[in-house]
N, C-alpha and C positions, 0 to 999 in steps of 0.2 A: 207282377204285372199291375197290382193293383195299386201298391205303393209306386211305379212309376207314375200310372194316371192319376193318382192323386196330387203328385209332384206337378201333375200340369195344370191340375186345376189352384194348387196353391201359384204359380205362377201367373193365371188369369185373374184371378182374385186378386193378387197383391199389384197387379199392375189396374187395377180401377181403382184400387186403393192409392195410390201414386197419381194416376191424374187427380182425385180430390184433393192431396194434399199441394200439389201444383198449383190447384186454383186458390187455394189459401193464401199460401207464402206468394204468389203473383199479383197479389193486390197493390195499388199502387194510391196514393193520395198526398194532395196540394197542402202547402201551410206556407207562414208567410216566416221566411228567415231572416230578415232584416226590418225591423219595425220603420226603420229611419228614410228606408229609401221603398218600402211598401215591396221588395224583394222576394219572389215566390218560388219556391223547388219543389217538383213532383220528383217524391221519393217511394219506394214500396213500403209497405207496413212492418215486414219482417227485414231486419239485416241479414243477407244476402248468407254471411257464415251462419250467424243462430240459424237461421232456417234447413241450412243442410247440415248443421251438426243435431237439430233437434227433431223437426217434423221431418225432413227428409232422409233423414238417418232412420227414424223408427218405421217411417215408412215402408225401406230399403231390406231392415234389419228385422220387420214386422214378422215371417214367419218359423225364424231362432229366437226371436221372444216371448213369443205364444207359447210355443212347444217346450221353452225353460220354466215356463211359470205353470201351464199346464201336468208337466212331468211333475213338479213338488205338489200339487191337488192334490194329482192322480193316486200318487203314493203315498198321502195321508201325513205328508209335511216330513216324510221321510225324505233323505238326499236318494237319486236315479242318476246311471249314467248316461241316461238318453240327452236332457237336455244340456249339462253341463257339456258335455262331447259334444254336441253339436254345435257350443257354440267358437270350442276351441278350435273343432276339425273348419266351419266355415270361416273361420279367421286364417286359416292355414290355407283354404280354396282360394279365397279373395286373394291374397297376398301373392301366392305365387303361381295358380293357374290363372286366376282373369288378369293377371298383369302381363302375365304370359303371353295371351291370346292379345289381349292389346299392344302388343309391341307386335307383334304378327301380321296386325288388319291394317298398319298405318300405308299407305300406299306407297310404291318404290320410291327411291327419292327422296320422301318428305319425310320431316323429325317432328314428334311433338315434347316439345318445353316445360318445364310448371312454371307457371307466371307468377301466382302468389309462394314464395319460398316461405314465410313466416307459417302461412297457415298449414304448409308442410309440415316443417318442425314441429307447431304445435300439434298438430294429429299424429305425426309418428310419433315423438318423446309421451304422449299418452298411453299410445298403445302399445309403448312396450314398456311402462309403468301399471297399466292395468292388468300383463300377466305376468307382470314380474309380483306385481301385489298378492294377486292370486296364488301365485307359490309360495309368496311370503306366509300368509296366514294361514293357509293349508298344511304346512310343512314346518314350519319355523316358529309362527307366534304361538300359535294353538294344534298341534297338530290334529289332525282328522278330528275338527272340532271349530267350527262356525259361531264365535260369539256375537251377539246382538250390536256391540261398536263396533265390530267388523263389516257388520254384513250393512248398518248404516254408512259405516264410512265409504265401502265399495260404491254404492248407490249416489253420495255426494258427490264421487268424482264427477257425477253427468254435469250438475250444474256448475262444479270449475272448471269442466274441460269447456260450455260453453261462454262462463266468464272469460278465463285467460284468453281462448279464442275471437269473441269480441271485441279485448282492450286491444290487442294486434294488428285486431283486423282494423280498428279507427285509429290505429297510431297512437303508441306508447312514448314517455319519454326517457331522453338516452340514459338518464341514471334512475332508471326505474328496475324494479327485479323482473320485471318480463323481458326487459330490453337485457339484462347480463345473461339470462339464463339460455334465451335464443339468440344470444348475439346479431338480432337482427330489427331495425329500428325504421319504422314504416314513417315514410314523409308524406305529405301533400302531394296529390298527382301534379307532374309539372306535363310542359311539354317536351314530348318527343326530339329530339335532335332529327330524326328522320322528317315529322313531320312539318311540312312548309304551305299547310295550309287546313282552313277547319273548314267542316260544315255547318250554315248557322241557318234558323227562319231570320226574318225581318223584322219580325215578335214575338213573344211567348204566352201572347195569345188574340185569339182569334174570333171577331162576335160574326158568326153566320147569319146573313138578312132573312128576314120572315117570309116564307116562300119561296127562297131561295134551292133547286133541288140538285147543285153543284156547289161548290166553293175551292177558287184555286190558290194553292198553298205555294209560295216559293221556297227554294232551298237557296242559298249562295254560296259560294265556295269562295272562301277570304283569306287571300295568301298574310303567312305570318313573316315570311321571309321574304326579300325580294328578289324571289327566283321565280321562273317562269311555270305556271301550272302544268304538271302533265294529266297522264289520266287517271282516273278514281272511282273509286263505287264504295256503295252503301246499300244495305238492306231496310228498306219500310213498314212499318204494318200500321194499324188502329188497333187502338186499347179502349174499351167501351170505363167511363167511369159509372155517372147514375144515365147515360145514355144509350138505349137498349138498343145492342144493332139489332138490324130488319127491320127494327118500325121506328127510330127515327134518322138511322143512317145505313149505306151500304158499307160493312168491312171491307176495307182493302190490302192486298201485301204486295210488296214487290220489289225489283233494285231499280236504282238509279247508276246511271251510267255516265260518265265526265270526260269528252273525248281531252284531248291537249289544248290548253287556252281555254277551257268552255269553265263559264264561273256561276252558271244559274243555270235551274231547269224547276219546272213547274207540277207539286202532284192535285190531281184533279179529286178531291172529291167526292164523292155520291151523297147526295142530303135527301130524305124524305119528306115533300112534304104533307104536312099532318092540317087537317082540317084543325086540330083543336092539342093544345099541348100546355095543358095543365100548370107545369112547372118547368121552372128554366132547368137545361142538363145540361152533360159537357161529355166530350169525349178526346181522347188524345192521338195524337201523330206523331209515333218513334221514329227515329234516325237510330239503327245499330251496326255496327259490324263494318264499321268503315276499313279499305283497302286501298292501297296506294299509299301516296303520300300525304293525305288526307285524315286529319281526325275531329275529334271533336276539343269544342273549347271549353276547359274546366271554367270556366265563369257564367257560364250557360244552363239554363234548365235542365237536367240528365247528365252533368257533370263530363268529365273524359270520356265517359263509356258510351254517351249517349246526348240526341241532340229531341228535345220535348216540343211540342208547341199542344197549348190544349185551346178545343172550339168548342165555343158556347154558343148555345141553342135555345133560342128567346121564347117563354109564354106566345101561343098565337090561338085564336078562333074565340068562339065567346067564352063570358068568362064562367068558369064551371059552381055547379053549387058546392053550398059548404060540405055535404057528405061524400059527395063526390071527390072533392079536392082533400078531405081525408083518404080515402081508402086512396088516390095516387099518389098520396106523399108514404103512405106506411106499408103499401103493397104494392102499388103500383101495374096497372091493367096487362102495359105494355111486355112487362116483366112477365108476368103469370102466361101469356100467352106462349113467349119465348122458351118459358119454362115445359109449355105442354108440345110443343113444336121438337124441341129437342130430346126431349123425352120417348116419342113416337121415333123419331130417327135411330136415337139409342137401342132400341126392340128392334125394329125393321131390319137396322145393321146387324146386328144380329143373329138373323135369319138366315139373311145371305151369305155365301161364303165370299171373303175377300170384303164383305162390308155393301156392297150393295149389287140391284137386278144386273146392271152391265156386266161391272166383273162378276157375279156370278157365272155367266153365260159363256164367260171366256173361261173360266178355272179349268184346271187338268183335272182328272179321273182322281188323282191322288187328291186334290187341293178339295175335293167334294167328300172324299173320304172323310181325310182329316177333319170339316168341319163337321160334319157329322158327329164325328169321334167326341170331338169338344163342345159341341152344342148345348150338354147337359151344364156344362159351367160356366158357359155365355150367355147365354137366357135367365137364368139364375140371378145376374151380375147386371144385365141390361132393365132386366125389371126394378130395380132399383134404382131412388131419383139419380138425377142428372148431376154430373158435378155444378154445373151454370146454377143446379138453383140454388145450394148452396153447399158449400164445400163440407161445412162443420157436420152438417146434416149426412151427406153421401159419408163422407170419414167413418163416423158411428156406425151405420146400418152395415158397410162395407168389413169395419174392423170385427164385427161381430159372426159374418160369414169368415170371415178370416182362420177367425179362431176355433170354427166350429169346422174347416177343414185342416187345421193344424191339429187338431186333436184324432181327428181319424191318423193322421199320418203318424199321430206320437203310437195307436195301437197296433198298427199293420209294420212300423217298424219292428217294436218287439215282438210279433208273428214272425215278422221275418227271418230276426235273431234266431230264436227257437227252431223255426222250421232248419235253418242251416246250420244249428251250434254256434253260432257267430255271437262272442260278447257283446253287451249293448255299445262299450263303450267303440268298438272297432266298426260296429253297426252305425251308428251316429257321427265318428271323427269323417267318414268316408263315404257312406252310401246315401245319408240322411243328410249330413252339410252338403252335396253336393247337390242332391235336389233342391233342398232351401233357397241353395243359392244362384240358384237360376237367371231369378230377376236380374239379380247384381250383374250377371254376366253378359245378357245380351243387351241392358241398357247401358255397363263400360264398353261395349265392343260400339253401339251408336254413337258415344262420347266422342271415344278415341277419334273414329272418323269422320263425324260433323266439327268435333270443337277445335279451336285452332291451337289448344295448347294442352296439357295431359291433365292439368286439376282436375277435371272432371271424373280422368279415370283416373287417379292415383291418389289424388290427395281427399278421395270420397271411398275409397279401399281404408286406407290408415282412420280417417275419420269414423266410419263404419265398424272396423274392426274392437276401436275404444268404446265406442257406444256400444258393441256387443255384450264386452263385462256389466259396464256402468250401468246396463240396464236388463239386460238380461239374466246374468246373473246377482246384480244389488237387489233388484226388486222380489225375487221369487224367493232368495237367501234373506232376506231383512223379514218377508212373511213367515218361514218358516224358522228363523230364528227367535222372532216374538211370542211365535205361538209355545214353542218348547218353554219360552222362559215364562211363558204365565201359565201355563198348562201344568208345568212339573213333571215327575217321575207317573209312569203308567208302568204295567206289569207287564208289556208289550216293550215298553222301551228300555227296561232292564232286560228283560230276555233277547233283545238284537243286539245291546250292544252292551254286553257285559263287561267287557275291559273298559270299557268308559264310566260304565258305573263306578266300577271302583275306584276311578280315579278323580272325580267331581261329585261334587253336591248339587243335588235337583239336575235338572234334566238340562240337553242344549242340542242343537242341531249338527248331529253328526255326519260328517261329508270325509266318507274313504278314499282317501284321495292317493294313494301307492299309485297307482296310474295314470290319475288326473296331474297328479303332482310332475311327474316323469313325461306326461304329453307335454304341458306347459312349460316344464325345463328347455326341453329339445327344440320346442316352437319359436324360446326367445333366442334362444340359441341361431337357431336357421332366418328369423326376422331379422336381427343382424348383417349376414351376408348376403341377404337381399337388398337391405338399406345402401350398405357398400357396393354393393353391381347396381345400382342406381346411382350413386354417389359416381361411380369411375364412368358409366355412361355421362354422365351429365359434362365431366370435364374433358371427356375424349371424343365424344363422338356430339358432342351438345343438345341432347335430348335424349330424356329418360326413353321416350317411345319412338319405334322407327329407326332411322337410320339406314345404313348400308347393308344390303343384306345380310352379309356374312356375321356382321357384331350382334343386329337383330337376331338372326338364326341363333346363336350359340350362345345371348344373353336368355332368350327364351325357353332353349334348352335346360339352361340352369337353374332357371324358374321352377322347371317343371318337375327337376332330377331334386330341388329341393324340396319339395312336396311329396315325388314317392318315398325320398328318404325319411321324411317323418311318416309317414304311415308306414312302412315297413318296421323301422324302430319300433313306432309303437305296437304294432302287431305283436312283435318278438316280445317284444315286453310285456303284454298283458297273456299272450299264449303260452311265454314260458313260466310266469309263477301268478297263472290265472286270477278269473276273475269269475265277481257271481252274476252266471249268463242269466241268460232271458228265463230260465226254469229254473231258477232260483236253486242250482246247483254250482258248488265249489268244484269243477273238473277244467281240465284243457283237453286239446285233440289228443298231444302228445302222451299227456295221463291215460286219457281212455285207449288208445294204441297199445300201449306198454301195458297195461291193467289186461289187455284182452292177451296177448304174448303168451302174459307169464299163466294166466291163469289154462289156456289153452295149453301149454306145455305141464303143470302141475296139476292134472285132477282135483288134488286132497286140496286146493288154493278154491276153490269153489265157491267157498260158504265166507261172507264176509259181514261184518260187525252190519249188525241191526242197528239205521241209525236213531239218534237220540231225539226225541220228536222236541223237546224244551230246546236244543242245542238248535237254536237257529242261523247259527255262523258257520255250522258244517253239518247242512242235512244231509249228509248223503253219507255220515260217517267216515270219509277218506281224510285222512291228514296228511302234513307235506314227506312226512318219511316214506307213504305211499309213492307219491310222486316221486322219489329217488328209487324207490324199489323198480318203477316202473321204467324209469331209465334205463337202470341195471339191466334190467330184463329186455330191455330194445339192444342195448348196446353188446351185453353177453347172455346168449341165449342158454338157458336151464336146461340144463340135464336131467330128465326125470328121475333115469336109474341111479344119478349119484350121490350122495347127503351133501345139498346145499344148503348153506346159510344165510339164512333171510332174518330181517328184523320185522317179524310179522306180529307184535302183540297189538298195534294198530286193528289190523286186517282179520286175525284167528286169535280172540280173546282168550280161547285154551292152551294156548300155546307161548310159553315164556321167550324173553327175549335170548339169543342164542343158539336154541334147541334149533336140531337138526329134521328137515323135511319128514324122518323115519322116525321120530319121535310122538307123530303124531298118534292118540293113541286110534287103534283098530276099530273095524265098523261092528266084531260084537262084542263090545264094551257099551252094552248098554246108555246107563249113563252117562258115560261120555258123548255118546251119541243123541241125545237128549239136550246137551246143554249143549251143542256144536247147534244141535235144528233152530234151539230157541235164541242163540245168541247172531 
């Protein structure tokens, strides 16, 4: 119970964490593109892919990052399978349960597409080179042994998977190695063959008169063909630049509507006027989302996607003193108000269930519960600044609650292990990825069904899933790699990993990977035939997401049949020739069943080897001839009255290998009885 609640409070956290990185990568600013014709484009700061392969990937991927780099702290730079499994198991969730669930929510009827196929290919060919690489060096270059260029080079993919990403996304040229490798070679947005007409202002910008407290903005609709207009829409809003809404303009959003023939309509608006206004600002008026036959024109400020016009807002009232007109150029009055305005709303909302006194008042019995329930992690989360005042600032404070609830969830996970026997790493591919990934799922399931095409939900899975290694495991493996290689041999790290010692000089970051090695086999294995049921959707039914019921239903099924199948596998795989659970014991069910059998059927099997307290690779004194003894003994049950043969020098150090059950010697033999108690 407690690791679920925690799993909601990393879900509340990681999503304030997301609006701040939102407002970051959302910033948008003017420059002048063509000197010769004084040519202006309002562009954002961040390109659109860097940003969701970088800040909104870690964003996304923030709470299986935490908990990988936390887990190698925790355990003193030793390798854990908490975090390493988590980040395999939530790359196994993402891929084939929230694609699942997104092909599920698309509404009857409709198909969603992926528009950019480039940045496709380049986030799946990564992510299935990052756990291919993973098994590489785990198993192949080094096995169960992490060297320092390894664990750098894992960590550099981040910055070439956002390079390569980049050159793609601005268009590569055709005999270039990104264009052979993705056979796919991004041109200039042209126009639409459908579209026969754009949306445009009258300028690309706009001076609002002084006291002015309206200003009416035209749109025009400009056929490119000459075919007869039908109808069309588009989406609106304001973007504040250094113009602070509410105190020098009202925000507005909304659509525009174009009946048949209609080629202009007017948006109104709201200007404040200000007694006194320091410095000139500006603020902007997007055109998005256009529908019909209608789009925008690539030669235009906002390029194809988008139609800009920015309105400036002239110095008025007297003119201010000199310290005055510093502190509004470097803080700005208007600002700090807005900041403290919003910040109160932030708390207030908070309080309320639903977000404020109305909907409070309407909530169900349940919806009052619930916020109650979570209260403890929204007040927490609301008391801290606002993303508006500044994103870099909320990010930090945010990131650091983040982490300081990832960390409870890395110790209540291995509570959990322990309280039920359950390996870490079974505990983590499945119980622990599944909470983590939470966020991912209910913000692909809004994708799916707000955005008009699947990138959002598909091609931020694949992208996600690369940034999981590249960061989650480069960054905690390059720490713990560094430190082993300047640290050296400790008497602690000979005694854990004694087969290692002897097979290198000085010390290195050993990572047991018999299981990790065999989840990641199987993962790339099964990413594969998911890529290809996305591949034959795309050409049969023309959309990865959605579709016809029936193909929907039974591609979703397969999704999901591929996901139990890897945790089943690996279940069977780490249950049958175990792992070291949460008590830091070498056992499985299967062992402890059969152990209890035989010993229950053979009295004189009682007393078993005192383990070796230095032997830290099997405390518990059981080795694997046990675990076939134990089989045996499930499989054909002991006879007590008859002389069976067991290979019990393992288990009864007095007793040689061969010797029959009645050989043991008798309870008054002293001696013997003496070194039976002590051993």
């Amino acid at each position: 119970v407690a690791l679920v609640y925690f799993f909601a409070g990393t879900a509340i956290v990681a999503d304030s964490f997301m609006a701040s990185i939102e407002q970051i990568t959302g910033r948008r600013h003017r420059r002048v593109v063509d000197k010769g014709t004084g040519a202006i484009r309002t562009q954002r700061v961040w390109n659109e892919t860097v940003a969701t392969l970088s800040l909104m990937a870690l964003g996304s991927s923030a709470p299986e990052i935490f908990l990988s780099v936390i887990d190698i702290v925790k355990n003193r730079f030793h390798f854990a399978d908490l975090g390493c499994s988590t980040i395999v198991g939530s790359a196994a969730f993402n891929l084939f349960v929230i694609v699942a669930v997104c092909l599920m929510v698309i509404p009857a009827g409709e198909g969603r597409e992926i528009k950019h196929l480039p940045a496709f290919y380049v986030t799946a060919f990564f992510s299935m080179i990052a756990y291919l690489w993973m098994a590489f060096i785990l198993r192949v270059q080094s096995p169960d042994l992490v060297e320092v260029w390894e664990a750098l080079a894992t960590f550099l993919f981040f910055p070439l998977l956002i390079y390569v990403s980049y050159r793609v996304d601005i268009g590569v040229s055709s005999n270039s190695c990104l264009s052979r490798i993705f056979n796919q070679v991004k041109v200039e947005d042209v126009a639409n063959d459908s579209e026969s007409a754009y949306f445009q202002y009258g300028c690309q910008e706009v001076q609002a008169p002084v006291g002015a407290v309206e200003i009416d903005i035209s749109v025009f609709r400009r056929p490119v063909k000459s075919e007869r207009l039908g109808k069309a829409s588009c989406q609106y809003h304001t973007e504040h630049m250094n113009a602070v809404p509410g105190f020098d303009y009202s925000p507005i959003e909304g659509t525009l509507q174009f009946e048949d023939g209609e080629d202009e309509q007017i948006i109104k608006v709201p200007l404040i006027d200000k007694k006194q206004r320091c410095t000139p600002s500006s603020f902007l008026l997007v055109l998005e989302d256009a529908d019909g036959d209608t789009g925008f024109c690539p030669d235009d400020d906002g390029g194809s996607d988008a139609a800009i016009v920015s309105i400036r807002l002239q110095p008025c009232g007297p003119k201010p003193y000199l310290v005055q007109h510093l502190v509004e150029v470097l803080v700005g009055a208007d600002n700090v108000r807005r900041i403290c305005m919003e910040w109160k709303e932030q708390v207030v909302s908070a309080m309320y269930c639903n977000g404020s006194a109305e909907e409070h008042a309407e909530a169900s019995c349940f919806d009052k519960i619930m916020h109650l329930l979570f209260l403890p992690w929204k007040l927490p989360t609301a008391v801290l600044m606002p993303p508006v005042c500044a994103g870099e600032g909320k990010a930090h404070s945010v990131s650091r609650s983040l982490a300081f609830v990832t960390a409870c969830v890395s110790d209540l996970a291995e509570l959990f292990g322990c309280v039920f026997d359950v390996p870490d790493i079974i505990t983590a591919s499945t119980f622990v990825a599944l909470g983590t990934s939470m966020p991912d799922l209910f913000a692909s399931i809004s994708a799916a069904r707000e955005d008009p095409t699947a990138d959002a939900s598909i091609v931020n899975v694949t992208g996600s899933n690369a940034v999981n290694v590249f960061l989650g495991l480069g960054l905690p493996w390059t720490i713990a790699a560094v430190f082993w290689s300047a640290t050296g041999r400790t008497a602690e790290w000979e005694s854990m990993y004694p087969e290692m010692a002897a097979k290198i000089t000085g010390a290195g970051f050993v990572v047991e990977s018999q299981n990790i090695g065999y989840s990641v086999g199987v993962f790339c294995f099964m990413c594969v035939l998911a890529f290809l049921l996305l591949h034959m959707r795309r050409k049969l039914v023309h959309a990865e997401l959605g579709g016809p019921r029936a193909s929907k239903v039974a591609s979703a099924i397969a999704l999901v049949g591929l996901w139990s199948g890897w945790v089943i596998l690996l279940s069977v795989q780490t249950l049958r020739w175990g792992v070291k659970g949460a008590g830091g014991a070498e056992s499985t069910w299967g062992t402890a069943l059969g152990l209890s059998v035989c010993v229950a059927k053979n009295p004189e099997l009682n007393t078993v080897a005192e383990p070796d307290p230095l032997d830290t690779t099997n405390p518990t004194g059981i080795g694997w001839a046990d675990i076939d003894i134990a089989e045996r003994a499930v499989r054909e049950p002991v006879d007590a009255d008859g002389p069976t043969e067991f290979v019990i020098s393992e288990i009864l150090p007095a007793v040689e290998v061969g010797h029959s059950a009645h050989d043991i010697p008798k309870e008054n033999d002293k001696e013997t009885e003496v070194h039976r108690t002590e051993s």
